[in-house]
C-alpha positions in Angstrom: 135.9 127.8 119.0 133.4 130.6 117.4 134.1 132.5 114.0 133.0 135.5 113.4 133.0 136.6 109.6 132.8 140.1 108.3 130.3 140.3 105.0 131.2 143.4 102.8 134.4 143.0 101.1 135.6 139.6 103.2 132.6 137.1 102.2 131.2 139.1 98.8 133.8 140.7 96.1 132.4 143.7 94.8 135.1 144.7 92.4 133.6 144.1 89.1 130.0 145.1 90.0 131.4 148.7 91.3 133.5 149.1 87.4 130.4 147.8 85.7 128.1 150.0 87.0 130.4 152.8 86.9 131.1 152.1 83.3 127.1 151.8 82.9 126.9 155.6 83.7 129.8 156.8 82.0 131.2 157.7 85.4 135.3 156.1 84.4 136.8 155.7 81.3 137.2 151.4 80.2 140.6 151.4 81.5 140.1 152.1 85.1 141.6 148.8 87.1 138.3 146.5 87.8 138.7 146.9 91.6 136.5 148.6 93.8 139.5 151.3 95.5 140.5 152.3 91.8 136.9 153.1 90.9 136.6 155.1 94.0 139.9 156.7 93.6 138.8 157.9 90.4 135.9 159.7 91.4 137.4 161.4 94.1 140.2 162.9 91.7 137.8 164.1 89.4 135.7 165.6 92.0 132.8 163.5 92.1 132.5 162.3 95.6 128.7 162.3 95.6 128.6 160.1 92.9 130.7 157.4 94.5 128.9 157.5 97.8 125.6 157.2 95.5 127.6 154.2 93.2 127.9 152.7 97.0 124.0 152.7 97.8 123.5 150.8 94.1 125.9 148.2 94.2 125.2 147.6 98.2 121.7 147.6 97.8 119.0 147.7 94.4 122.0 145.4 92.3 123.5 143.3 95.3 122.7 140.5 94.2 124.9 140.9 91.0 127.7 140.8 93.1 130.3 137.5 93.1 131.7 135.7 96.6 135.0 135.7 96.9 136.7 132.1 95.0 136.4 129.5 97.7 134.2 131.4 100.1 131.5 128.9 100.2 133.1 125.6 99.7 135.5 126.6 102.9 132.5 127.7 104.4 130.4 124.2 104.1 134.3 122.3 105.3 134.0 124.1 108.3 130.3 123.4 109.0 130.9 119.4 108.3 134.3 119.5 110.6 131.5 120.9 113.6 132.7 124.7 113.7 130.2 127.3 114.6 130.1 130.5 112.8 128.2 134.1 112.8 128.9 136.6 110.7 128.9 140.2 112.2 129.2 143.2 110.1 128.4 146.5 109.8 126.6 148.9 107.3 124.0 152.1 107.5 120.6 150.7 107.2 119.5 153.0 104.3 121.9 154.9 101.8 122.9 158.3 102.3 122.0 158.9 98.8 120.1 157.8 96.0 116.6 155.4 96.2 116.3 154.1 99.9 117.2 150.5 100.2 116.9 148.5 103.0 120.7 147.7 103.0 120.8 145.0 106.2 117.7 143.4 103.9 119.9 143.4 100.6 122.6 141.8 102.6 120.5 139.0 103.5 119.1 138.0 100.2 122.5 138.1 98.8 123.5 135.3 101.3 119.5 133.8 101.0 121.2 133.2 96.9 124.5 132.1 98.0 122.4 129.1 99.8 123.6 130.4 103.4 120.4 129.3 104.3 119.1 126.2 102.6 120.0 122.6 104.2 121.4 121.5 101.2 123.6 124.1 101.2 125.6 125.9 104.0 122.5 125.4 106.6 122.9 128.7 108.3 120.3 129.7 110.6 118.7 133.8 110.2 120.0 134.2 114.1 123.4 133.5 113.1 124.2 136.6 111.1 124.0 140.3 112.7 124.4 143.2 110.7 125.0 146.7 113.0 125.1 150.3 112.1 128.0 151.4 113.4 131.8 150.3 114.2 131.8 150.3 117.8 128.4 148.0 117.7 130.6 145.3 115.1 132.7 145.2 117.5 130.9 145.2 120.9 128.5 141.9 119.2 131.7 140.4 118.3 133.1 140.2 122.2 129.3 139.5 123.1 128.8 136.5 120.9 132.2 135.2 122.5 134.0 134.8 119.2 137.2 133.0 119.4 138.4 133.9 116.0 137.6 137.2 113.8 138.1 137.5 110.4 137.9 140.9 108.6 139.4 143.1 105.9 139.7 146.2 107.5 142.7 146.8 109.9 140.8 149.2 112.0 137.9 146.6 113.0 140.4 143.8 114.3 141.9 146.9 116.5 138.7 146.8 118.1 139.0 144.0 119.4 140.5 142.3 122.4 144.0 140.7 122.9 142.6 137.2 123.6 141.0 136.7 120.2 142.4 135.8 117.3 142.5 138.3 114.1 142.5 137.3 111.3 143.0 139.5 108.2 141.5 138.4 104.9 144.3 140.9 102.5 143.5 138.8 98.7 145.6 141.9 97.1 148.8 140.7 99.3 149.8 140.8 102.8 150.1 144.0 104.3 152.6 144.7 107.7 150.4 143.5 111.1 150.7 143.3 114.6 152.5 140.3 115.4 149.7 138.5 116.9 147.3 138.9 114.1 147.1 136.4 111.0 147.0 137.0 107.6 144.7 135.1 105.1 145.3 135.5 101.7 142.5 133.0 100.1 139.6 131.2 101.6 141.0 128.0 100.8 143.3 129.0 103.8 141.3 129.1 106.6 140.7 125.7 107.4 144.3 125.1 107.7 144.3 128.5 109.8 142.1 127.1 112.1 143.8 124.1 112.4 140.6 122.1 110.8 142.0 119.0 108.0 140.0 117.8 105.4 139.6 114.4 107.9 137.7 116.7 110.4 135.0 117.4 108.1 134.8 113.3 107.2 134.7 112.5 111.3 133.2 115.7 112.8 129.4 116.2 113.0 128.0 119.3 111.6 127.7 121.6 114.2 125.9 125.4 113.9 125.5 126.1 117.6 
């Protein structure tokens, strides 16, 4: 087994950050839902696309770090690594924004996980070679088959099209299942995914940790 992980919006929750920034600038009135499609939505039917898509470049890169995992992400995370399962996370973003301050965005991305403790022995353990990001779809998808993945787990329908028959999909959908191919799976919550993987709370107590 090999899971793949996506990072925006399936390992890190930016729902509140993108309302409270937007809310900062005066950009949505208080009532606007505090989820990232309703600020967006917003914008867009007031005609302010160019202020979303520079809202996008502050709360994926200079304020990051102010964003929150998802609830379980990392204590699912550290199961799997003491039940032996190997893990990468593959995702995809533009290296810079297409508006606003320039930002090393892959750079951002890593910090966030750096304060997460992805990469500290007393926390998850991750090594720096086990997380790719790419800039574009097709390259996501092309590392995923590459690295061998034998799972995939991803919020965005179009990704796990991608990719081939022989791997399982996995759709993290915490707003409620949506309709899927037949052969995909659907993950709700983190806490989840160990039972989606077939991994018990005993497997982490017998298993050596394993990051290979």
């Amino acid at each position: 087994m090999l899971l793949g992980l996506d990072f925006d919006n399936t390992l890190i929750s930016y729902d509140r950050l993108f309302h409270q920034i937007a809310l900062e600038r005066e950009w949505i009135p208080a009532d606007v839902a505090i989820e990232k499609v309703a600020v967006r939505n917003h914008l867009r039917a007031i005609g302010r696309e160019d202020d979303w898509t520079l809202l996008q470049g502050i709360v994926y890169g200079s304020r990051i770090l102010e964003a929150e995992p998802y609830d379980g992400m990392v204590d699912t995370l550290a199961q799997l690594r003491m039940s032996g399962v190997p893990m990468r996370i593959v995702s995809h973003k533009t290296r810079t924004p297409y508006l606003g301050e320039p930002c090393d965005l892959h750079a951002a991305a890593r910090s966030w996980l750096t304060q997460q403790g992805f990469h500290r022995e007393d926390g998850l353990g991750w090594r720096e070679d086990q997380v790719f990001f790419e800039l574009t779809k097709q390259d996501k998808a092309a590392r995923i088959d590459a690295l061998g993945c034998t799972h995939y787990v991803d919020d965005l329908p179009e990704i796990l099209e991608m990719l081939p028959a022989h791997m399982t999909r996995i759709l993290f959908a915490p707003n409620g299942a949506q309709e899927v191919p037949a052969d995909w799976v659907v993950m709700q919550s983190w806490d989840q995914l160990p039972g989606l993987l077939g991994v018990t709370h005993r497997d982490a107590l017998l298993s050596p940790t394993s990051l290979s």
